[in-house]
C-alpha positions, 0 to 999 in steps of 0.5 A: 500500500501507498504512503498513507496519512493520519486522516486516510488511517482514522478512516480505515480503523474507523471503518474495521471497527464499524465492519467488527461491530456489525459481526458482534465483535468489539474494538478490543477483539479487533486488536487481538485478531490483528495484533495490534496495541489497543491504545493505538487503534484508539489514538488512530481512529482520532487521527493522532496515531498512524500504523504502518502500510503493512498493518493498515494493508491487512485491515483493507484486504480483510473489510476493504476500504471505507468509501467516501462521498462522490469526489473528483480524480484530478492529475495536478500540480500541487502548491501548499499557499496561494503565494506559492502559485503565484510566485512559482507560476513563471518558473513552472510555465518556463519548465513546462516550455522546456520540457516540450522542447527537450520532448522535440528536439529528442525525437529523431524525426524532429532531429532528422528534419533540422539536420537535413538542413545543413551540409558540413563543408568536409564530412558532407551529411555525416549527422554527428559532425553537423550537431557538433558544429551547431552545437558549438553555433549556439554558443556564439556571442554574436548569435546570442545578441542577435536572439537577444535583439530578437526577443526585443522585436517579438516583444514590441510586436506585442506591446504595438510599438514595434521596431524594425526585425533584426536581420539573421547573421546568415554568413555565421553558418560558414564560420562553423563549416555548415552550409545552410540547404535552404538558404535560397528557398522560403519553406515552410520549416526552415533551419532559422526557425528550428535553431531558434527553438534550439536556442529558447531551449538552451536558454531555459535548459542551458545544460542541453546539447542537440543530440543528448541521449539523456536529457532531463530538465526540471519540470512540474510534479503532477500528483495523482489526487481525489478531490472531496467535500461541497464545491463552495465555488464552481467559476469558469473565465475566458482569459482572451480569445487572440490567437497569437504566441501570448494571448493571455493578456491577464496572465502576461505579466508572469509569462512575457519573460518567456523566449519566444520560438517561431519566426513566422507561423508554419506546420511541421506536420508534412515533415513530421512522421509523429504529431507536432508537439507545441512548442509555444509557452503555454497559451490559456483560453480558458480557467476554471476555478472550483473551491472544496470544502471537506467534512474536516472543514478544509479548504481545497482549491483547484484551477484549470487551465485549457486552451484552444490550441489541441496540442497544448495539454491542460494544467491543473494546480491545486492549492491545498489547505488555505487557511481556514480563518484568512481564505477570503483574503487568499481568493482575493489574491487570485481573483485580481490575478486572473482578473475575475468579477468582483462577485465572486466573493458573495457566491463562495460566502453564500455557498461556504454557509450553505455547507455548514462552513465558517464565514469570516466577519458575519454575524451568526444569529 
């Protein structure tokens, strides 16, 4: 049996004890049948003692596992305050990015494709001379400054005060024994577009090299859990709907650091013998927000993110246990950060109360 808290041991020893009762047994024979210390059951079924995952392993094969009210399977992140979200939000979006890029550039087709490209001047299509050479490319000052100068242009095309796009030092290539295939054609995948893929990644992932047989950047934990209790607030918000590399206008202050990949839109889906993987910093549609309420009177929220572009996977963060006294004052914080109505604060009072919850600075009469 999985690692098992105090709570899910109260509600296992709870349920042998009622399955005991049932056959006209009581707690002290429970203890003798499974060898257990009769002061320790007690303690346990008051969340203050927990048995081992054998012991408690032993108990569930004998009366099963208790059940517990309709709850929600969810795969997410999982942060322990609502300061912990916002303040991780633009590391962990970053992560996410790297993680699919590294997911890209891993695959042979992708590898293949950026590779045939280029030809290098003495060992012509051997594939480990040219990743050596673009390689060592990326760690070119004046390649660096140019991305730098890039990265500028992209993000004053998003603020309307666009400048003039930086020219690619085309003749950098040659410096490095490569000659560039698609330099006189306008495909629609061509190798400048690739490589600056590769150099968002190597900036998110500086340890990465093209051609890594082991590559592992940090990325999000997704914890498999089962969300229980009332849904004091069930809110959904579209975020913005333009369809454009950062299209979340209210989430842009977390996410404008991020490189951005493409030089002009195009599909790799006719060169590609596996689906694209996108390749764009998390771009949201849509958030939906549900708050829980357990019958230990915890509480328990869950953010959706999804987006309307089908290769982009959804996200899920739960933040668990806000404070019970101050959780007003928490929401408040994601409110303003996802920019919601300033009704929401009056559904969750009236759904908190509805469920038999602590409203903080109402009267009870």
């Amino acid at each position: 049996m999985s690692s098992i808290n105090r709570k899910e041991t109260r509600l296992i020893i709870q349920h042998a004890i009622a399955a005991y009762k049932e056959q006209g047994k009581n707690q002290k024979q429970l203890a003798i049948d499974f060898e257990l210390e009769p002061t320790r059951i007690s303690e346990a079924k008051e969340g203050k003692h927990q048995f081992t995952s054998s012991q408690l392993q032993e108990l569930v094969d004998k009366f099963g596992y208790p059940r517990r009210k309709q709850g929600k399977y969810v795969k997410a992140e999982l942060c322990s305050s609502i300061d912990e979200l916002l303040s991780s939000f633009e590391s962990t979006s970053k992560q996410r990015l790297s993680k699919r890029l590294t997911e890209l550039f891993s695959r042979k087709d992708y590898l293949e494709l950026f590779l045939s490209h280029f030809e290098h001047f003495k060992y012509g299509d051997k594939q480990d001379s040219i990743v050596l050479a673009i390689n060592t490319l990326c760690e070119d000052p004046s390649l660096s400054k140019w991305f730098k100068k890039y990265k500028k242009f992209r993000s004053s095309e998003r603020s309307c005060f666009s400048s003039e796009q930086p020219k690619f030092p085309t003749d950098i290539f040659k410096q490095y024994s490569l000659y560039n295939r698609s330099q006189d054609s306008f495909s629609g995948a061509t190798p400048i577009q690739l490589l600056i893929r590769l150099l968002a990644l190597k900036e998110l992932y500086p340890q990465y090299q093209l051609g890594m047989k082991e590559a592992n950047p940090l990325s999000p934990i997704e914890y498999e859990i089962v969300l229980i209790g009332d849904v004091v607030l069930n809110s959904s918000l579209r975020l913005i709907n333009y369809d454009n590399l950062y299209s979340n206008e209210y989430l842009l202050e977390t996410l404008e650091t991020l490189p951005c990949t493409s030089v002009i839109d195009f599909k790799l889906t006719d060169h590609l013998s596996e689906p694209e993987i996108y390749s764009h910093p998390d771009s949201w549609g849509d958030a939906n927000l549900s708050l829980y309420l357990n019958g230990q009177l915890e509480y328990h929220l869950l953010i959706e993110f999804s987006s309307d572009h089908y290769e982009l996977t959804n996200r899920n963060v739960i933040v668990k246990n806000i404070d019970r006294t101050n959780f007003l004052v928490e929401l408040e914080k994601v409110r303003k950060w996802l920019h919601m109505p300033e009704d929401f604060m009056s559904e969750i009072k009236s759904n908190v109360a509805k469920a038999g919850g602590y409203v903080p600075g109402a009267m009870i009469i």
